[in-house]
N, C-alpha and C positions, 0 to 999 in steps of 0.2 A: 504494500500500500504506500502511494504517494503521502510526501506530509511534508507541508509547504510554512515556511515563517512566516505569521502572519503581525506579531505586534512584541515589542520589544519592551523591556525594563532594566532597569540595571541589575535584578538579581538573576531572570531566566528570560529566556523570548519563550510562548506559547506555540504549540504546532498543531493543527489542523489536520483531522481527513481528509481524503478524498470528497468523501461522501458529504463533510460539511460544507467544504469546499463550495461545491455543485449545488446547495441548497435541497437534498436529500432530508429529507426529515429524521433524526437519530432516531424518534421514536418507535422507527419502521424496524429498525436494528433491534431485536431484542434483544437482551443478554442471554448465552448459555446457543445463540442462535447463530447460523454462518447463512447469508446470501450467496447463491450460486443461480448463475444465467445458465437457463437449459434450453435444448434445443441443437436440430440436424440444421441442414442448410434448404430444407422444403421445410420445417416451422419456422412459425413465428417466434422470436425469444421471451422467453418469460424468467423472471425473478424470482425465485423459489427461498423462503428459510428454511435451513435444514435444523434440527435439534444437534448442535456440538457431538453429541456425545455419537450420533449417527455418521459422521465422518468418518471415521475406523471402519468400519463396516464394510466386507470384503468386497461384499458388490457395488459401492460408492468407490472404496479406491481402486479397483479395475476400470471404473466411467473413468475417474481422473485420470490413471494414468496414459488410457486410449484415448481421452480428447486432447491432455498434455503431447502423446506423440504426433497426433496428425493437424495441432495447432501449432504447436514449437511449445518451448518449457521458457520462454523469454516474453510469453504473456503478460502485460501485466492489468492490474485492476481485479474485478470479483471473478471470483473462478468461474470457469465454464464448461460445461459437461455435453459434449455433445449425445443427445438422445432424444428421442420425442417427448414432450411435454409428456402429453399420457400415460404415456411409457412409464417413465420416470416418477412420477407423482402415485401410480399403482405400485408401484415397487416399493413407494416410502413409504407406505399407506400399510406393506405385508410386514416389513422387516420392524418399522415401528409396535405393529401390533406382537411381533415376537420377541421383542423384550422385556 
Protein backbone atom coordinates (compact mmCIF):
# COMPACT_ATOMS: atom_id res chain seq x y z
CA UNK A 1 0.00 0.00 0.00
CA UNK A 2 0.99 3.54 -1.20
CA UNK A 3 1.37 6.18 1.94
CA UNK A 4 1.82 9.51 0.95
CA UNK A 5 3.00 12.72 3.44
CA UNK A 6 0.60 14.55 3.94
CA UNK A 7 1.12 17.22 6.93
CA UNK A 8 4.11 17.80 8.82
CA UNK A 9 5.10 18.84 12.70
CA UNK A 10 8.18 19.08 14.30
CA UNK A 11 7.65 15.82 16.33
CA UNK A 12 6.22 13.23 13.37
CA UNK A 13 4.79 14.01 9.73
CA UNK A 14 1.36 11.98 9.46
CA UNK A 15 0.83 9.35 6.60
CA UNK A 16 -2.04 8.40 4.75
CA UNK A 17 -3.66 5.50 2.74
CA UNK A 18 -4.22 4.94 -0.21
CA UNK A 19 -7.74 4.45 0.36
CA UNK A 20 -7.82 7.92 2.26
CA UNK A 21 -6.16 9.29 -0.17
CA UNK A 22 -8.80 8.78 -2.94
CA UNK A 23 -11.71 9.79 -0.57
CA UNK A 24 -12.63 5.87 0.12
CA UNK A 25 -14.63 5.97 3.09
CA UNK A 26 -12.52 3.92 6.19
CA UNK A 27 -15.72 2.87 7.37
CA UNK A 28 -16.09 0.57 4.37
CA UNK A 29 -12.71 -1.15 5.61
CA UNK A 30 -13.73 -3.14 8.41
CA UNK A 31 -11.32 -4.34 10.88
CA UNK A 32 -10.31 -8.06 11.01
CA UNK A 33 -11.40 -7.57 7.03
CA UNK A 34 -9.07 -7.55 3.77
CA UNK A 35 -10.68 -5.96 0.38
CA UNK A 36 -9.90 -7.83 -2.71
CA UNK A 37 -11.09 -6.85 -6.57
CA UNK A 38 -12.47 -10.10 -8.02
CA UNK A 39 -13.15 -10.99 -11.32
CA UNK A 40 -12.00 -12.61 -15.06
CA UNK A 41 -11.41 -10.37 -17.84
CA UNK A 42 -15.56 -11.19 -19.25
CA UNK A 43 -16.62 -9.75 -15.43
CA UNK A 44 -17.24 -6.87 -14.24
CA UNK A 45 -14.95 -6.12 -11.13
CA UNK A 46 -16.29 -6.05 -7.91
CA UNK A 47 -14.84 -5.37 -4.31
CA UNK A 48 -15.40 -8.14 -2.01
CA UNK A 49 -14.29 -8.11 2.02
CA UNK A 50 -12.99 -11.18 2.89
CA UNK A 51 -12.81 -12.12 6.89
CA UNK A 52 -8.68 -11.84 7.79
CA UNK A 53 -8.67 -14.87 9.06
CA UNK A 54 -10.18 -16.44 5.58
CA UNK A 55 -7.00 -15.43 3.60
CA UNK A 56 -4.98 -18.69 4.67
CA UNK A 57 -7.37 -20.68 3.38
CA UNK A 58 -5.91 -23.11 0.74
CA UNK A 59 -8.40 -22.31 -1.98
CA UNK A 60 -8.00 -18.30 -1.49
CA UNK A 61 -4.07 -18.74 -1.67
CA UNK A 62 -4.16 -20.86 -4.91
CA UNK A 63 -6.68 -17.77 -6.50
CA UNK A 64 -3.78 -15.60 -5.35
CA UNK A 65 -1.06 -17.07 -6.32
CA UNK A 66 -2.62 -17.87 -10.07
CA UNK A 67 -3.83 -14.38 -10.55
CA UNK A 68 -0.25 -13.12 -8.98
CA UNK A 69 1.34 -15.35 -11.98
CA UNK A 70 -0.72 -14.37 -14.82
CA UNK A 71 -0.97 -10.42 -13.45
CA UNK A 72 2.85 -10.10 -12.58
CA UNK A 73 3.72 -10.06 -8.55
CA UNK A 74 4.77 -6.12 -9.15
CA UNK A 75 0.88 -5.29 -8.73
CA UNK A 76 0.31 -2.85 -6.72
CA UNK A 77 -2.94 -1.44 -4.79
CA UNK A 78 -5.90 -4.05 -3.30
CA UNK A 79 -5.35 -7.55 -4.32
CA UNK A 80 -6.90 -9.05 -7.12
CA UNK A 81 -8.11 -12.53 -7.64
CA UNK A 82 -8.83 -13.38 -10.94
CA UNK A 83 -12.30 -15.40 -10.89
CA UNK A 84 -15.88 -14.92 -11.47
CA UNK A 85 -17.64 -12.88 -9.14
CA UNK A 86 -20.07 -15.93 -8.48
CA UNK A 87 -17.73 -18.06 -8.51
CA UNK A 88 -15.80 -16.68 -5.96
CA UNK A 89 -18.46 -15.34 -3.58
CA UNK A 90 -20.07 -19.31 -3.49
CA UNK A 91 -16.97 -20.48 -2.41
CA UNK A 92 -16.66 -17.89 0.51
CA UNK A 93 -20.13 -18.47 1.39
CA UNK A 94 -18.93 -22.86 1.75
CA UNK A 95 -15.58 -22.40 3.23
CA UNK A 96 -16.81 -19.61 5.71
CA UNK A 97 -19.65 -21.82 6.76
CA UNK A 98 -16.93 -24.64 7.45
CA UNK A 99 -15.30 -23.17 10.10
Amino acid sequence: MKVKKITCSFNYARLRCDYEIQGIDQAIIQKGYVPIVVGNHEDVLEKILIPMKLIKHPYVVNLLDFSAHELGYNQEGTLRILCQVESFKRMMNIISKGK
